[in-house]
KETIVO-833231 format. One record per atom (N, C-alpha, C): atom name; residue in one letter; z, x, y; residue number from 1. Coordinates in pm, whole numbers. Layout:
residues N
+------+--------+--------+--------+--------+------+
| tifi | tormar |     pz |     px |     py | tike |
+------+--------+--------+--------+--------+------+
|   CA |      a |      Z |      X |      Y |  NUM |
...
+------+--------+--------+--------+--------+------+
END
This chain:
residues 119
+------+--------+--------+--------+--------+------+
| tifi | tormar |     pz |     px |     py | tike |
+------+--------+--------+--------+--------+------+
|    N |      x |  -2506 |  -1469 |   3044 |    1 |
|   CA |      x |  -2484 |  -1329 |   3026 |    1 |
|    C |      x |  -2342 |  -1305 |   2972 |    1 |
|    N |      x |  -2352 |  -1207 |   2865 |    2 |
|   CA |      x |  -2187 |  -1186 |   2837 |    2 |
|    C |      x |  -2152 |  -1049 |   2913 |    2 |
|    N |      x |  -1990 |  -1126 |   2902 |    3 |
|   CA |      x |  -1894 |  -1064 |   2977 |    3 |
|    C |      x |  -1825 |   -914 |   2882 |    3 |
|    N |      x |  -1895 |   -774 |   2956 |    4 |
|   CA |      x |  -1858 |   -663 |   2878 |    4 |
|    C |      x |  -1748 |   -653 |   2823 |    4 |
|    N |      x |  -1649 |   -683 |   2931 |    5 |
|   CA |      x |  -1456 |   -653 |   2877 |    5 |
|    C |      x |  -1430 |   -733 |   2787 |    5 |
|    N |      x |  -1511 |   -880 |   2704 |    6 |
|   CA |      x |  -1444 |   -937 |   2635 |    6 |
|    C |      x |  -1545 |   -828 |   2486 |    6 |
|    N |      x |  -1594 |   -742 |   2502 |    7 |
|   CA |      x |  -1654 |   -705 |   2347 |    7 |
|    C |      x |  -1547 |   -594 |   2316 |    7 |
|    N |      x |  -1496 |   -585 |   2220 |    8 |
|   CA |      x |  -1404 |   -481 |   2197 |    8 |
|    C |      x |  -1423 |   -379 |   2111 |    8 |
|    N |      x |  -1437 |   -270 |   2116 |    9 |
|   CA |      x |  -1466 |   -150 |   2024 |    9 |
|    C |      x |  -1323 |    -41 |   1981 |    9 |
|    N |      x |  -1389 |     16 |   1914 |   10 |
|   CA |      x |  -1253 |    123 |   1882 |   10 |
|    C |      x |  -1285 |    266 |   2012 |   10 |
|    N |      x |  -1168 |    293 |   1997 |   11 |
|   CA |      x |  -1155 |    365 |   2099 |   11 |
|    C |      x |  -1193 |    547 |   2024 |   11 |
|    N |      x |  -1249 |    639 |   2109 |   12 |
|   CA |      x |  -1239 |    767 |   2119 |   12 |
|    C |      x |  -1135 |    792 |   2017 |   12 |
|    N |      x |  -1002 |    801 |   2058 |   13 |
|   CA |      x |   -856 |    819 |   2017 |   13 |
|    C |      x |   -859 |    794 |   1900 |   13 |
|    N |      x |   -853 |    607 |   1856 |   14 |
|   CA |      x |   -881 |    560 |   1727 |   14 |
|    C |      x |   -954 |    585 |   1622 |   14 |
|    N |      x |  -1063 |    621 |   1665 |   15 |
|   CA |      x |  -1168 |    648 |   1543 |   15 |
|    C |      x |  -1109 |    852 |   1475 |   15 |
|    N |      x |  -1051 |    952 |   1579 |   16 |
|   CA |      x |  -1020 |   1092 |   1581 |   16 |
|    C |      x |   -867 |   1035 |   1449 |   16 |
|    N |      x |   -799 |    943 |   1458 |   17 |
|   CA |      x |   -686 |    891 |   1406 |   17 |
|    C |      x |   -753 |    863 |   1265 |   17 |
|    N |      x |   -832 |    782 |   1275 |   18 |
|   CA |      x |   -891 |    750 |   1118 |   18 |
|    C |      x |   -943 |    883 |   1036 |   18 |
|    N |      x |   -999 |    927 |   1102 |   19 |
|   CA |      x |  -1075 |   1039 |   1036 |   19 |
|    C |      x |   -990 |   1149 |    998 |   19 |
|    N |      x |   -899 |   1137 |   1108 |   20 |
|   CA |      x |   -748 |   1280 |   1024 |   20 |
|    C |      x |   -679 |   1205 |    886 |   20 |
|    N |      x |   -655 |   1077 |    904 |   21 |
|   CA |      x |   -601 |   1013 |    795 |   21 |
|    C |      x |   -669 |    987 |    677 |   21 |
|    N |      x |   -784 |    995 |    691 |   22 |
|   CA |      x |   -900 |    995 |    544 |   22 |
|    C |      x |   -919 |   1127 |    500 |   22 |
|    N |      x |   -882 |   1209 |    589 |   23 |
|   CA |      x |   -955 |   1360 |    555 |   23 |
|    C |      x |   -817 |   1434 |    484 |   23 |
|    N |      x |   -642 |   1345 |    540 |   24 |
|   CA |      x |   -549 |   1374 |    474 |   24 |
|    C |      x |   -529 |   1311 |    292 |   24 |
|    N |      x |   -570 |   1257 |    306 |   25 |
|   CA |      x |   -595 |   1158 |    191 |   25 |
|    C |      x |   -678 |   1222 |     88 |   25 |
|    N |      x |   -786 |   1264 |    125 |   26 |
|   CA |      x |   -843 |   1349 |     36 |   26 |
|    C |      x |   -802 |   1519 |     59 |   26 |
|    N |      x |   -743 |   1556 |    107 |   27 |
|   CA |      x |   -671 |   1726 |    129 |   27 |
|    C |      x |   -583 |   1606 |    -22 |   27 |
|    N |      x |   -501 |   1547 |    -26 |   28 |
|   CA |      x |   -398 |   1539 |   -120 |   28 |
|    C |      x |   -465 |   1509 |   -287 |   28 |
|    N |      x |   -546 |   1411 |   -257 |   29 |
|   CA |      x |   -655 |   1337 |   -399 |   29 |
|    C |      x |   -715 |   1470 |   -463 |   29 |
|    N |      x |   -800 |   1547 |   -387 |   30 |
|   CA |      x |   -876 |   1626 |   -519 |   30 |
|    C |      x |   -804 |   1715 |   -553 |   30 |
|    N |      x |   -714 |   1790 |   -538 |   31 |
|   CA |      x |   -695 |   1849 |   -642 |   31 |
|    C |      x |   -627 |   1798 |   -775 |   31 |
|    N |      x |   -555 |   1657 |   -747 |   32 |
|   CA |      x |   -534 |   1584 |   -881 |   32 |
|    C |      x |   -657 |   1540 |   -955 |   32 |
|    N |      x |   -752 |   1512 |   -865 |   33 |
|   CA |      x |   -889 |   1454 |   -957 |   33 |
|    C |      x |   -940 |   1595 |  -1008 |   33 |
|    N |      x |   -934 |   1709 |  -1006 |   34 |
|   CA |      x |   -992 |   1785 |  -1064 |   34 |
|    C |      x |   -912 |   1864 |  -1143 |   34 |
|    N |      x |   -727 |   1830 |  -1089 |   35 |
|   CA |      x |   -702 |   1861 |  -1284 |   35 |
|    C |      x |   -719 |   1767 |  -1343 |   35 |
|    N |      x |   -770 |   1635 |  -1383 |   36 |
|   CA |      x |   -754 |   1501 |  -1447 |   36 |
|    C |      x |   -905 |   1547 |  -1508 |   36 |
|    N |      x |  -1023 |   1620 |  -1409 |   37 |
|   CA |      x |  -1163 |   1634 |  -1461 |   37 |
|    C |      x |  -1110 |   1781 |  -1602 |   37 |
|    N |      x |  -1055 |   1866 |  -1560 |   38 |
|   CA |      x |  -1009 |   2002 |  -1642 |   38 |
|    C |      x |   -960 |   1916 |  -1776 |   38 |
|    N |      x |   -844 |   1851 |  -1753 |   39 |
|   CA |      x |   -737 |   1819 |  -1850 |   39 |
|    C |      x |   -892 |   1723 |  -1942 |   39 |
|    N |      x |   -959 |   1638 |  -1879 |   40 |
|   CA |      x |  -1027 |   1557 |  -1971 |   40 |
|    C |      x |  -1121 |   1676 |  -2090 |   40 |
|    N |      x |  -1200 |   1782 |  -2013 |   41 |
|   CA |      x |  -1265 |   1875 |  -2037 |   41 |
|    C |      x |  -1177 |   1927 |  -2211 |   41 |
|    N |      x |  -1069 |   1970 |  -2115 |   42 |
|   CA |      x |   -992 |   2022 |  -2213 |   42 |
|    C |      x |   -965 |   1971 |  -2387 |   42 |
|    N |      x |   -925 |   1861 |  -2341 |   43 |
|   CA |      x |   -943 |   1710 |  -2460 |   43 |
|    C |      x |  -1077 |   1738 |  -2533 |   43 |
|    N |      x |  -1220 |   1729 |  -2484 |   44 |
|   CA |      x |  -1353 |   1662 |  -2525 |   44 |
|    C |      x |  -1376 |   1848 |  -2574 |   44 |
|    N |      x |  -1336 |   1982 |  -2546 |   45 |
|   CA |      x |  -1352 |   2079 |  -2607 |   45 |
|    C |      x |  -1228 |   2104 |  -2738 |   45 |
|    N |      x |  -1105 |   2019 |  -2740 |   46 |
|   CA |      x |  -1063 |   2020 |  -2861 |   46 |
|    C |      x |  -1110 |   1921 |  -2998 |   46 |
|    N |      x |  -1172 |   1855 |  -2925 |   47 |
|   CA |      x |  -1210 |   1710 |  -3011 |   47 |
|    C |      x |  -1363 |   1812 |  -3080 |   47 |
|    N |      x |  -1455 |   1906 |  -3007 |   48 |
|   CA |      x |  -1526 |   1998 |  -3069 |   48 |
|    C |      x |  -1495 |   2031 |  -3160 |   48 |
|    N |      x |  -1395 |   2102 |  -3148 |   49 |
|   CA |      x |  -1350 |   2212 |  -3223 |   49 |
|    C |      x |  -1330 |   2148 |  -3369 |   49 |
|    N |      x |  -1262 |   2057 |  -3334 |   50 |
|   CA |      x |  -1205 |   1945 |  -3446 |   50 |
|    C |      x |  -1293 |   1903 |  -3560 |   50 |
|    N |      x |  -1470 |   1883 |  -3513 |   51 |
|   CA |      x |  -1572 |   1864 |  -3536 |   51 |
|    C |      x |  -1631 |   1985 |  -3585 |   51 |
|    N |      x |  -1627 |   2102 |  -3559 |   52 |
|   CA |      x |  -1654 |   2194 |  -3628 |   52 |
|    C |      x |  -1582 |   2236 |  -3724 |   52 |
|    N |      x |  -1454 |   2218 |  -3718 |   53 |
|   CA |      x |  -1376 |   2218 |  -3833 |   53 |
|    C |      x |  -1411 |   2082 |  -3964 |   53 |
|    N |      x |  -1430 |   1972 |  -3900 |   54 |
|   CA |      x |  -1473 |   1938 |  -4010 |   54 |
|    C |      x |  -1583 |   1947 |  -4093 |   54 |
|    N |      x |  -1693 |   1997 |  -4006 |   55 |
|   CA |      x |  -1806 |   2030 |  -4057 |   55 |
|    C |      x |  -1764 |   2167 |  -4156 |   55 |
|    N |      x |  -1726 |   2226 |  -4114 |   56 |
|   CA |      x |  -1631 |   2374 |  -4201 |   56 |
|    C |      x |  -1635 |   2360 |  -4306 |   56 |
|    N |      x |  -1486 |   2248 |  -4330 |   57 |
|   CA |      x |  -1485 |   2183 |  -4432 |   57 |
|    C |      x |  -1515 |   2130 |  -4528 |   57 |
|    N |      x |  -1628 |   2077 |  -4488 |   58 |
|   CA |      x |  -1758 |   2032 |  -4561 |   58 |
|    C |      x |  -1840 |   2086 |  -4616 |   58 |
|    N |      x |  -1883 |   2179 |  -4565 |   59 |
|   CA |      x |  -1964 |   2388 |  -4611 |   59 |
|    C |      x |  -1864 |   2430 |  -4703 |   59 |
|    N |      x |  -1785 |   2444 |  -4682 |   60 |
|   CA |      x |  -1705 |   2464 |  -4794 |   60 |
|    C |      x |  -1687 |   2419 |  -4897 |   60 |
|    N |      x |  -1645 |   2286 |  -4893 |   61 |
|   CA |      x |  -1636 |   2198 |  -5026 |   61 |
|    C |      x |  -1799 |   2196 |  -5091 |   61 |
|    N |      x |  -1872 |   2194 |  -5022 |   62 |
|   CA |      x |  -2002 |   2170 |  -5124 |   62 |
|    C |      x |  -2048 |   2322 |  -5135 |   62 |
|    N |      x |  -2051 |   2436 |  -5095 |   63 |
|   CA |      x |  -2092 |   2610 |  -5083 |   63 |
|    C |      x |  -1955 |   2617 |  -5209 |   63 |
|    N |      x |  -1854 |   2596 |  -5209 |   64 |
|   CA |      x |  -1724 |   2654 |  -5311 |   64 |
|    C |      x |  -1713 |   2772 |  -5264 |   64 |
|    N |      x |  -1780 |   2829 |  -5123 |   65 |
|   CA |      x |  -1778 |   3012 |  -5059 |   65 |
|    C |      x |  -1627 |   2984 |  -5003 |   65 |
|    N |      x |  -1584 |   3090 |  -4994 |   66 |
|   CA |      x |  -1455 |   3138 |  -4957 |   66 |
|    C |      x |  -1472 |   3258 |  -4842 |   66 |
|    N |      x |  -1600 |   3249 |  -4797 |   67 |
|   CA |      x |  -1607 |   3383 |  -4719 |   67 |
|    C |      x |  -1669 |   3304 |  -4570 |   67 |
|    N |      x |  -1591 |   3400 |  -4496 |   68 |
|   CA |      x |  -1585 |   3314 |  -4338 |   68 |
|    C |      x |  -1766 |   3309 |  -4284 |   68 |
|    N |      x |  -1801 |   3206 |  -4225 |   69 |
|   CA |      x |  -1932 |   3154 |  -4168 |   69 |
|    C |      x |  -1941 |   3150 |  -4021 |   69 |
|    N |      x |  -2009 |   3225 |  -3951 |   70 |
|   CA |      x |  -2079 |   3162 |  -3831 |   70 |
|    C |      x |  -2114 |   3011 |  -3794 |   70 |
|    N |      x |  -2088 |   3032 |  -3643 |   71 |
|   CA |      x |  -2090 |   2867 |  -3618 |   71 |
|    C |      x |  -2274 |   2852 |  -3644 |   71 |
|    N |      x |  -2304 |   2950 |  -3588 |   72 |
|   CA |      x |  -2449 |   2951 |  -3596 |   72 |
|    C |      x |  -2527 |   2903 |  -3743 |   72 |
|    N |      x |  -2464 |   2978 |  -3861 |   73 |
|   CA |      x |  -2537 |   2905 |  -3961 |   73 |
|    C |      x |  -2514 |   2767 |  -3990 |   73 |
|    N |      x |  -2373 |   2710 |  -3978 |   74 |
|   CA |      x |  -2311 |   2600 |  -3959 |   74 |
|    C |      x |  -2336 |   2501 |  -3880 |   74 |
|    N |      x |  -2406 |   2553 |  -3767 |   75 |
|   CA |      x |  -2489 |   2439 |  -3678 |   75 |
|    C |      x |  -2560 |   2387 |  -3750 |   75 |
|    N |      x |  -2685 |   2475 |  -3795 |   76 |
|   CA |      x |  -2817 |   2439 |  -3812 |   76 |
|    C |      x |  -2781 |   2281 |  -3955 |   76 |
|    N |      x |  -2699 |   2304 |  -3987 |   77 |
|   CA |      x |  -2704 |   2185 |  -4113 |   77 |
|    C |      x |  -2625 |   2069 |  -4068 |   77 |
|    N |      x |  -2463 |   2141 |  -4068 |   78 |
|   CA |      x |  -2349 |   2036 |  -4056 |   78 |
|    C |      x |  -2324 |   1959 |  -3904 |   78 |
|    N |      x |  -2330 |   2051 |  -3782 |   79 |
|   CA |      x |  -2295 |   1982 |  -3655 |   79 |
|    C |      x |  -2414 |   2018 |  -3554 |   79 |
|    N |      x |  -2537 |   1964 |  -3559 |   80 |
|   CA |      x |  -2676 |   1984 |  -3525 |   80 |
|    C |      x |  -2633 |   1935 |  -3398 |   80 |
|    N |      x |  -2564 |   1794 |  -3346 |   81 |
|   CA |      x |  -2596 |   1713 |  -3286 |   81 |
|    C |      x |  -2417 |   1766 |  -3130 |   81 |
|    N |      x |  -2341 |   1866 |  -3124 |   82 |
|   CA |      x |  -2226 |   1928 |  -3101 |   82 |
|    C |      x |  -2327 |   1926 |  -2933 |   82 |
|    N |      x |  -2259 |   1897 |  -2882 |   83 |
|   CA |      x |  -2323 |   1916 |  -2701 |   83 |
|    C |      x |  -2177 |   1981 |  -2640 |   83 |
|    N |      x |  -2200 |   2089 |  -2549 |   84 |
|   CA |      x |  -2108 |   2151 |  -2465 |   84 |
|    C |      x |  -2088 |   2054 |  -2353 |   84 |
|    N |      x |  -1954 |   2080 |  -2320 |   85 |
|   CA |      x |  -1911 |   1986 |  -2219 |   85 |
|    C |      x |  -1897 |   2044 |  -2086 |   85 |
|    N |      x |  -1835 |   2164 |  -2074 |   86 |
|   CA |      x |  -1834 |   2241 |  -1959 |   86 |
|    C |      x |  -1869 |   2353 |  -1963 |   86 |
|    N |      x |  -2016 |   2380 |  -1992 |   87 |
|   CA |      x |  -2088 |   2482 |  -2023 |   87 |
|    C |      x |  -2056 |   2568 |  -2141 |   87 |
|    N |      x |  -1954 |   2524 |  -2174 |   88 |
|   CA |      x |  -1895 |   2698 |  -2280 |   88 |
|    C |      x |  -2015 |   2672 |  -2421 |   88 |
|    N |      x |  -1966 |   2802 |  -2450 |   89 |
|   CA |      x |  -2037 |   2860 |  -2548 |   89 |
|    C |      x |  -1962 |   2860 |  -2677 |   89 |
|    N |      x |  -2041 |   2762 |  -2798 |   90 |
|   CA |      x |  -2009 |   2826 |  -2933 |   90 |
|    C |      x |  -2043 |   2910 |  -3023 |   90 |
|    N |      x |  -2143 |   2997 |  -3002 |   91 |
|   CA |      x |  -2263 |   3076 |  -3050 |   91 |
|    C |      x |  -2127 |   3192 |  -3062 |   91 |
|    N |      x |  -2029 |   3225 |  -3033 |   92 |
|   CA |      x |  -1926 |   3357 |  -3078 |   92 |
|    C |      x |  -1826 |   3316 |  -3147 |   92 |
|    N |      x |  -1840 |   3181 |  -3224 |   93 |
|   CA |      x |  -1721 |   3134 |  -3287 |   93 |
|    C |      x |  -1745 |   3183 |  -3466 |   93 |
|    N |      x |  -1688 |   3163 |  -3508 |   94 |
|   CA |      x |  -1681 |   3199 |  -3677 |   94 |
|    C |      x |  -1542 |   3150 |  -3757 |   94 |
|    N |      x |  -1571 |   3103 |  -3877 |   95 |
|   CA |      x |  -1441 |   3025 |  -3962 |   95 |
|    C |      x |  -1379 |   3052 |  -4082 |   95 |
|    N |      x |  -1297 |   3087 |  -4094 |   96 |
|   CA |      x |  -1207 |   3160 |  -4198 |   96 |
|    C |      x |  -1138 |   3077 |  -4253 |   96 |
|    N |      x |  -1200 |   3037 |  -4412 |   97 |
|   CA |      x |  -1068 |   2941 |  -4480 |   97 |
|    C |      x |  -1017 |   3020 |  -4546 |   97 |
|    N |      x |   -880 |   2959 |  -4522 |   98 |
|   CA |      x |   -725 |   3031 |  -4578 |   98 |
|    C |      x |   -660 |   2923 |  -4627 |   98 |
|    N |      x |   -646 |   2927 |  -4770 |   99 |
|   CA |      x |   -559 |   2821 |  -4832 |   99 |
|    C |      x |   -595 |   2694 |  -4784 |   99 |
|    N |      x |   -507 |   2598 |  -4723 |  100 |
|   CA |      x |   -532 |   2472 |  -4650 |  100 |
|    C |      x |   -555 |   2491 |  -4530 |  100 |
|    N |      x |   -612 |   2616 |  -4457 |  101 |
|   CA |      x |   -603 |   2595 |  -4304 |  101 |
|    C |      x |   -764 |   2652 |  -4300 |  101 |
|    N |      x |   -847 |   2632 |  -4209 |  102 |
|   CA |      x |  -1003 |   2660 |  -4178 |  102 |
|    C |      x |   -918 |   2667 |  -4043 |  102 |
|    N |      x |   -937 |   2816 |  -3992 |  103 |
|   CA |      x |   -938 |   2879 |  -3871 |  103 |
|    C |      x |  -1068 |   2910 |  -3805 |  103 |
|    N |      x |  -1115 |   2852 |  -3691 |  104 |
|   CA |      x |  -1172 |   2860 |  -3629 |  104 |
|    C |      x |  -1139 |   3000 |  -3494 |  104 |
|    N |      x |  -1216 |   3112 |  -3464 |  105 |
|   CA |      x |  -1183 |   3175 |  -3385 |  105 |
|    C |      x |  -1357 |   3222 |  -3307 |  105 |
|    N |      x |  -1245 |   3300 |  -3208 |  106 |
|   CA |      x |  -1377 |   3332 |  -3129 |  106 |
|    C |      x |  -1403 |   3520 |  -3140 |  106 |
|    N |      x |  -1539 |   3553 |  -3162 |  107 |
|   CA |      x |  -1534 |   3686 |  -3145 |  107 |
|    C |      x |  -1450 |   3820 |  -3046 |  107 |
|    N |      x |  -1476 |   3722 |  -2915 |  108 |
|   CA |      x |  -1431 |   3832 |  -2794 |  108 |
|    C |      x |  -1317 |   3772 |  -2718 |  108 |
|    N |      x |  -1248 |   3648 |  -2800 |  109 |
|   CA |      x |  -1104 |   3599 |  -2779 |  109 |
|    C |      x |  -1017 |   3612 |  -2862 |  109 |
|    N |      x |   -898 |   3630 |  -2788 |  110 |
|   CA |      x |   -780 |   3660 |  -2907 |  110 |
|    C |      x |   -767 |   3476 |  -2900 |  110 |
|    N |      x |   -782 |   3376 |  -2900 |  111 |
|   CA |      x |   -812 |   3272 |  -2958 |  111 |
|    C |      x |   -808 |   3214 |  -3129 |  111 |
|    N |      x |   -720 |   3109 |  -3115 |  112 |
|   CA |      x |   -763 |   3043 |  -3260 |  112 |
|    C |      x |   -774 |   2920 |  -3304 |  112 |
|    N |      x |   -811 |   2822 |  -3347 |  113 |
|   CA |      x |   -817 |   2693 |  -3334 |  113 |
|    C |      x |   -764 |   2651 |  -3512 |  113 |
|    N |      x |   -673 |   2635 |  -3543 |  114 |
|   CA |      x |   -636 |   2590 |  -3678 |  114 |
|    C |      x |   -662 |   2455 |  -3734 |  114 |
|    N |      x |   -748 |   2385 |  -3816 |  115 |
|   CA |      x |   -719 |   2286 |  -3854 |  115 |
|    C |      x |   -700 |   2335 |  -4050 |  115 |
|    N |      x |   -606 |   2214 |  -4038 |  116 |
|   CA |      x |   -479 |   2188 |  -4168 |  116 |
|    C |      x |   -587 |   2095 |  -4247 |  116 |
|    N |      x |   -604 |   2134 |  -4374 |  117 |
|   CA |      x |   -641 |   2065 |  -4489 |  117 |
|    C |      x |   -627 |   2048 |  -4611 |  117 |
|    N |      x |   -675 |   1984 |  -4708 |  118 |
|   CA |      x |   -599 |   1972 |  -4851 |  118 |
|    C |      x |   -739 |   2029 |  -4950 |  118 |
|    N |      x |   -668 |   2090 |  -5030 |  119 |
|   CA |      x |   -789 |   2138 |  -5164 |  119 |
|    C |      x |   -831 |   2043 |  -5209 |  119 |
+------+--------+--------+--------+--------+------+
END
């Protein structure tokens, strides 16, 4: 038969100790992991934009139009394949080339997204 006092467990005390110290650990961790999730967001919705601008670009050079386009008609040909990352919406965007710059903006934002190009 074994002898109870030699099996050793964690104590009441000990285990209340672990659990404040894991639960401090994460009180400190997420809110860095969820600006690191924002900040990435942030990145993968400019790298969009970037992509609609080049698609822009492209409507342009082969259209020779000078008159600003919906993202909407601009989907359907040039950036079919554009997936939202954190739900947002491009369906209120529209693009204005000006000289070397295709401005990207949004209807109901004072917003603008500039990309720089060459004739």
């Amino acid at each position: 038969m074994r002898d109870l006092k030699s099996i050793h467990g964690f104590s009441v005390k000990e285990l209340v100790i672990i659990v404040v110290l894991i639960s401090g650990i994460a009180f400190v961790a997420l809110p860095s992991i969820r600006n690191v999730r924002t900040q990435s967001q942030k990145i993968a919705i400019s790298k969009n934009l970037e992509t609609i601008a080049i698609a822009g670009k492209q409507y342009y050079v082969e259209t020779g139009s000078k008159e600003p386009i919906a993202f909407k008609e601009l989907q359907k040909e040039y950036c079919m394949n554009l997936h939202s990352i954190a739900k947002e919406s491009y369906a209120g965007l529209y693009l204005l080339p000006e000289g070397g710059t295709l401005t990207i903006k949004a209807k109901d934002f004072d917003v603008a997204y500039a990309y720089s190009y060459v004739d």
